[in-house]
C-alpha positions in Angstrom: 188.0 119.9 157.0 190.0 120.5 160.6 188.4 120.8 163.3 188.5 124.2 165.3 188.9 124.6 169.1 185.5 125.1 170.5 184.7 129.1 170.9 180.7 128.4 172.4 180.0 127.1 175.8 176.9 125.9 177.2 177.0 128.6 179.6 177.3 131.2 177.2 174.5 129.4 174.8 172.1 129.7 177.6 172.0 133.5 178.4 173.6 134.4 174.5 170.9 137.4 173.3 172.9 139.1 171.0 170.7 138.6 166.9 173.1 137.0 164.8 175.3 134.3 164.0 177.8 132.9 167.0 180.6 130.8 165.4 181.3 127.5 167.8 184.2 126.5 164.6 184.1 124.5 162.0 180.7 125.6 160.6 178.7 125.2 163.2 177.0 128.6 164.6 174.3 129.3 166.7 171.8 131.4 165.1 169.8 134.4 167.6 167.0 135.6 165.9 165.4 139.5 167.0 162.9 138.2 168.8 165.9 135.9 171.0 164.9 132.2 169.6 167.7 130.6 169.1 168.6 127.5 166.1 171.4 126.0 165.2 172.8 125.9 161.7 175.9 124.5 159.7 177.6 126.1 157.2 180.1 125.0 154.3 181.2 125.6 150.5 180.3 123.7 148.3 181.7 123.8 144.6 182.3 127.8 145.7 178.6 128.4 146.6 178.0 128.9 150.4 175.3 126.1 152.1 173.7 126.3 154.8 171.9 123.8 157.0 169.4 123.7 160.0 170.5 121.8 162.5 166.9 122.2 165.1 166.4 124.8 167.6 168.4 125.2 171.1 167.5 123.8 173.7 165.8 120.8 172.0 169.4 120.6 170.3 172.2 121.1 172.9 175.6 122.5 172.1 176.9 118.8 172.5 173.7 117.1 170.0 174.8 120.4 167.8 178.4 119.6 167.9 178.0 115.8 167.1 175.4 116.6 164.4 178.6 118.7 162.6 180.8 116.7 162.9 178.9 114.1 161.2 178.2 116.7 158.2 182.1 117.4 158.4 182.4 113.4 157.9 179.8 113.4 154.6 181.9 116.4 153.2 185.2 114.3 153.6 183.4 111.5 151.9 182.4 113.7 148.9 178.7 114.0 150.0 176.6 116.5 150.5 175.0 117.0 154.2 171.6 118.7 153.2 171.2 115.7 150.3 171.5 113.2 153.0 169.3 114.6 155.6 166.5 114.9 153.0 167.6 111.6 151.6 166.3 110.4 155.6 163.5 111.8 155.5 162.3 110.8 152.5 159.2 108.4 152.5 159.1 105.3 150.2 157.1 105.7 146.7 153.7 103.8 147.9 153.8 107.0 150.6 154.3 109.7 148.3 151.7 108.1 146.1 149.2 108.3 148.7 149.7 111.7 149.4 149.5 112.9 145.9 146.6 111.4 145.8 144.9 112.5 149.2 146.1 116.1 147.5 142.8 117.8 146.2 145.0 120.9 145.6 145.9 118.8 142.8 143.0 118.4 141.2 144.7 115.2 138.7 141.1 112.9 138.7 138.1 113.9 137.4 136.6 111.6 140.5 136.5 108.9 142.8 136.6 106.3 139.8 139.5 107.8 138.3 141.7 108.6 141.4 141.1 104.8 142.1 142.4 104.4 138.5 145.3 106.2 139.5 145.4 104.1 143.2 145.5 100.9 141.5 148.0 101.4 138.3 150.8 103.2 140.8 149.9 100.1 143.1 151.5 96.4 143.3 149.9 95.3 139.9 152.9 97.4 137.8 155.1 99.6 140.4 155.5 97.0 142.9 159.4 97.1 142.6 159.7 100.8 143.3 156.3 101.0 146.1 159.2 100.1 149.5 161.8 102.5 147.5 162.8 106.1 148.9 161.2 108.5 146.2 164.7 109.9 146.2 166.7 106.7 145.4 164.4 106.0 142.4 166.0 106.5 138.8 165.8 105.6 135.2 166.9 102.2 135.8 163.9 101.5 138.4 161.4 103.4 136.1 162.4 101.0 133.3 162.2 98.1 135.1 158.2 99.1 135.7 158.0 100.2 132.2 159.7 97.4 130.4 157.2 94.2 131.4 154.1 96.2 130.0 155.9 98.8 127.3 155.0 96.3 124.4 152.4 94.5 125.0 150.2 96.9 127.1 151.1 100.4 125.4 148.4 102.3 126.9 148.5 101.2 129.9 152.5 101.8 129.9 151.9 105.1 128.9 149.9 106.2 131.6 152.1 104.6 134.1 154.7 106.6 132.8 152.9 109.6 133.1 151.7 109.0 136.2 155.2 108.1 137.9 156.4 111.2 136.1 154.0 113.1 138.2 154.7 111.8 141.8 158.1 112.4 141.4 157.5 115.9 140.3 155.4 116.1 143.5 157.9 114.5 145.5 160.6 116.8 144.3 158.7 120.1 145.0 157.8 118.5 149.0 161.8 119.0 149.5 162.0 114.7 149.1 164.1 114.6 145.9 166.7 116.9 144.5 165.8 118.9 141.9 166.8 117.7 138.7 165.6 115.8 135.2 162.9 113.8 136.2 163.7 110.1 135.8 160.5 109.4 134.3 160.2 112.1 132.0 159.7 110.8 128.0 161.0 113.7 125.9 165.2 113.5 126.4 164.6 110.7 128.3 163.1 107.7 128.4 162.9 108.1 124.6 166.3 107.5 124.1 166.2 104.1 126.3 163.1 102.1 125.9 162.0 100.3 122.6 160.2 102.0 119.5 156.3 100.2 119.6 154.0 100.7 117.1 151.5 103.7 117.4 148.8 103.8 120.6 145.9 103.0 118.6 143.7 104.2 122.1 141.5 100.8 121.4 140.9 100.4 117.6 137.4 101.8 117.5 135.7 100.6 114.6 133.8 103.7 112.6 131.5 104.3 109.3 133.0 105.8 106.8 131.6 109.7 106.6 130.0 108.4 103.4 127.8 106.2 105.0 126.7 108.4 107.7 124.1 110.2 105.7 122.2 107.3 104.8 122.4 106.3 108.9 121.3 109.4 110.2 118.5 109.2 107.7 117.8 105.9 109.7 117.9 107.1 113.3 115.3 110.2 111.9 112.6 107.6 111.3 113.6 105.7 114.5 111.1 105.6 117.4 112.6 106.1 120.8 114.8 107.6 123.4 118.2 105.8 121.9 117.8 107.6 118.2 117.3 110.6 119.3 120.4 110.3 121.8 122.7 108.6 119.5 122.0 111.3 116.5 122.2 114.3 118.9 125.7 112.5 120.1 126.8 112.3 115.9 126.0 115.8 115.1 127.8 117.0 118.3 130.8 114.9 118.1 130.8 114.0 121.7 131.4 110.9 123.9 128.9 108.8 124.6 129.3 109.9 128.7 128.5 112.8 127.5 125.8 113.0 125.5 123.9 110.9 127.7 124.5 112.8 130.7 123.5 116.0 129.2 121.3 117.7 131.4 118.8 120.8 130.6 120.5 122.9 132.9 123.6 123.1 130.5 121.6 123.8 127.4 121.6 127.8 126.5 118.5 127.4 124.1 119.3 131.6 122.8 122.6 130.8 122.6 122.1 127.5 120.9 125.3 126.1 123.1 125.9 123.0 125.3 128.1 123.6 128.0 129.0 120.3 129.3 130.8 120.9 133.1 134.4 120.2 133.8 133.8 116.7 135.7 132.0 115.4 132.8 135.2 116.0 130.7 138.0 113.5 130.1 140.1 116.7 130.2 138.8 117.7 133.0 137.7 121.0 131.8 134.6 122.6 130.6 133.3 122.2 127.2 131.3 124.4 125.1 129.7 123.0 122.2 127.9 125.1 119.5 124.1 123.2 118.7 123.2 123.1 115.1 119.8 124.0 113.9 119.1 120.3 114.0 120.6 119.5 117.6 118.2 122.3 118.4 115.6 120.1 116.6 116.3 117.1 119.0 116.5 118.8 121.8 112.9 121.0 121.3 111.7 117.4 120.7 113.2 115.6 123.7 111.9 119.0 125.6 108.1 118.4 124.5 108.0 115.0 126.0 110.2 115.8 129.4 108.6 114.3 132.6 108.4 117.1 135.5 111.0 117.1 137.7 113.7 114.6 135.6 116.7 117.1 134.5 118.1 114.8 131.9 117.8 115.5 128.0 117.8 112.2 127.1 116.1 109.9 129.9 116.1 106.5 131.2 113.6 104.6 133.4 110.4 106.5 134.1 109.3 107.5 137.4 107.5 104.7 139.4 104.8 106.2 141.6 103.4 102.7 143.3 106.6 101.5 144.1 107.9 104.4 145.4 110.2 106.8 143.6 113.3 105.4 142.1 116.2 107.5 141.6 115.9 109.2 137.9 118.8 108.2 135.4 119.8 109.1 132.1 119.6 106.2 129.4 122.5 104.4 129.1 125.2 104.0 126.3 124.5 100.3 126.5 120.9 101.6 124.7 123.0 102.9 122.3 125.3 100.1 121.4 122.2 97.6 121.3 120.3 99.9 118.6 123.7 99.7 116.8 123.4 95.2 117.3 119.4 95.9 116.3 120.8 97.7 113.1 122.9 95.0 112.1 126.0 97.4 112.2 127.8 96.8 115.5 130.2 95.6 113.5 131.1 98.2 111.5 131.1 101.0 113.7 131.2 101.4 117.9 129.6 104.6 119.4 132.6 106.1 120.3 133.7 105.6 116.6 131.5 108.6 115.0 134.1 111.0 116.5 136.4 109.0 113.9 134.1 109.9 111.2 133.7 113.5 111.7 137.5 113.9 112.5 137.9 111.9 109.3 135.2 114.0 107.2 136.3 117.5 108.4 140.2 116.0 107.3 139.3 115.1 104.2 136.4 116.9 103.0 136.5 120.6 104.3 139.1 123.2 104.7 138.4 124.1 108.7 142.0 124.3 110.7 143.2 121.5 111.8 143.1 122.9 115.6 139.3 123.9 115.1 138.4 120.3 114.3 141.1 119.0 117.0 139.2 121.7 119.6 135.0 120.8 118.6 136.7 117.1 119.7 137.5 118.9 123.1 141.0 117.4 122.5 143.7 119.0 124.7 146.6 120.8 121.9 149.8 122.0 123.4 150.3 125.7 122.6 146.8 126.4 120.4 144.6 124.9 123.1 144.3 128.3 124.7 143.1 130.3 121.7 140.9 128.0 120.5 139.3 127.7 123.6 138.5 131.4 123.5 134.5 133.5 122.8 135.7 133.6 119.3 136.7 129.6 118.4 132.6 129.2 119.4 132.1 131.2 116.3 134.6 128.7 114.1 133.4 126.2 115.7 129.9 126.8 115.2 130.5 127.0 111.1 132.1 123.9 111.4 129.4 121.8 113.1 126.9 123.5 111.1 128.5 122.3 107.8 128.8 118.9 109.6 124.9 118.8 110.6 124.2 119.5 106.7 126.2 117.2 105.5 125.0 114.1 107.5 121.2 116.1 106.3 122.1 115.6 103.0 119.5 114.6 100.8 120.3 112.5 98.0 118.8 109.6 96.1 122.0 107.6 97.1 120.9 108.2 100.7 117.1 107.8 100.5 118.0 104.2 98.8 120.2 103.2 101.7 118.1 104.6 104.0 115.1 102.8 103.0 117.3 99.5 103.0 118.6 100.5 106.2 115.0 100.9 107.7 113.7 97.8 106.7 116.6 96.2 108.4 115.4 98.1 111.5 111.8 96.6 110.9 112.8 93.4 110.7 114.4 93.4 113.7 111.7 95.4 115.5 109.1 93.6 117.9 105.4 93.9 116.6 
């Protein structure tokens, strides 16, 4: 691009107070706004679309910076780059930056908590992104994404996942701050890194072990004629279908006894979202017995260490899933099947045994579904919902000489383990 003779003097800059543009040649103007401020800005085509780009304001920027700072842009265009790309490409700050920033962003709202943001902290940290964390967020591309991909992809598949996931995210943040160009994301899976990195086997999300739906009957029948906080907690968790963070966290205050629902609060989700849960008649069962035994003043359904008055008060706490697991080691079926497992077995018995929607089971699992989610998330999935873990509550009731038998085995198993 030639070079103009100069039309602006600094003179003229000084007292100019005439709103508009002031051409000084060669794409740089000087910019007057109404109220008399005054910017500079450079201007240039490119692929047939006008650009325009801020140079600072006058007088921080003098008609000599402004005239070296175009002719520097006029020196990028020659080379075939583009002078708004490379100012931004400057400024931008190095990955480990960004990464902090998204994560000092509670706008966001991406962790649940402290726990989890730390989560976040420590997998977009040195122990897997360490080649990209000195790298300009806008410099980073497939190849770099790979190369903090490829160590774990195979042999650590969830964890590479979420790395994946999580990289995809900053960069998405880092391209709406202005730091990247806007584009395909280089960490994106779908028409991306789908086409480059390895086929692995299926994320098996840690191989829970879980009963068979058969067999529940026969242990449910077991945890009925079970003494004890842990029973009642791990049966209430079966019929419900819910974590084990959940369950034991479960405080009165999100029990609607009319309604017969269990609203369990966003930051108790995994999803991060609230979850309403319709209460069977027998749920409703536990829970009216768990109510008649509740110490004054301790909020949690199913409660851990008592208050000690001699010692002073102790903070009150809800038993722990660790209770749980040892009454599954004291049943002689740890095993067989892990707490988090009896979401297998209803997922598996509402599959295979009834004829509920696939997105109703997929939704009383509080499981996040791309394009149904919404709906069944709705007043009237409770009502679906509500069928469904109704016929689940009567099937686990079931009462058949099979079960008794088992049941009665299963129980003197329990005894035998049981101190006198």
């Amino acid at each position: 691009m030639a070079r103009n003779t100069n039309k602006l003097s600094a003179t003229g800059v000084k007292y100019e107070t005439r709103s508009g543009r002031h051409g000084d040649g060669a794409g740089l103007y000087l910019q007057v706004s109404e109220s008399g401020s005054r910017s500079w800005i450079f201007m240039w085509k490119d692929g047939g679309k006008r650009t325009v780009m801020g140079l600072g304001a006058y007088p921080t920027v003098s008609l000599a910076d402004a005239r070296d700072k175009a002719t520097e842009c006029r020196q990028q265009i020659a080379r075939g780059l583009n002078p708004l790309a490379e100012s931004r490409r400057e400024a931008a700050p190095t990955f480990a930056v960004v990464v902090d920033r998204y994560l000092d962003d509670d706008r966001l709202a991406a962790w649940r908590n402290d726990k989890h943001k730390a989560q976040w902290k420590m997998t977009l940290g040195k122990a897997y992104c360490a080649a990209i964390l000195d790298t300009k967020v806008d410099e980073i591309g497939t190849a770099e994404v790979v190369k903090v991909l490829k160590p774990v992809w195979q042999t650590k598949a969830e964890t590479a996942s979420r790395i994946r996931g999580r990289i995809e995210r900053v960069l998405a943040f880092a391209e709406a701050k202005g730091w990247r160009q806007e584009g395909k994301n280089p960490a994106q899976w779908k028409n991306g890194l789908d086409a480059i990195l390895p086929q692995r086997k299926k994320l098996t999300r840690g191989h829970h072990r879980a009963m068979t739906h058969a067999g529940l009957p026969a242990f449910v029948e077991t945890l009925k004629a079970s003494v004890g906080v842990a029973p009642r907690a791990l049966e209430f968790l079966i019929l419900t279908a819910a974590r084990s963070g959940e369950a034991v966290g479960a405080r009165w205050g999100e029990i609607d006894f009319e309604g017969k629902v269990w609203t369990i609060p966003a930051e108790r989700m995994k999803a991060g979202r609230e979850h309403s849960v319709p209460l069977s008649p027998r749920a409703m069962e536990i829970l009216a017995l768990m109510a008649s035994t509740r110490e004054q003043g301790n909020d949690f359904v199913f409660p851990g260490q008592r208050r000690k008055k001699a010692a002073g008060e102790k903070p009150l706490k809800p038993i722990s899933a660790a209770s749980m697991e040892m009454l599954l080691r004291r049943l002689e079926i740890k095993n067989v099947a892990t707490i988090h497992g009896f979401r297998s077995s209803f997922r598996d018995w509402a599959g295979d045994e009834t004829h509920f929607p696939r997105e109703i089971a997929e939704a009383a699992l509080a499981h996040t579904l791309q394009g149904v989610e919404a709906a069944y998330r709705r007043g009237t999935a409770l009502g679906k919902r509500r069928k469904l873990m109704e016929a689940w509550a009567n099937y686990l009731n079931s009462d058949t000489t099979k079960v008794v038998k088992i049941a009665e085995h299963m129980r003197r198993v329990m005894d035998a383990h049981t101190p006198a």
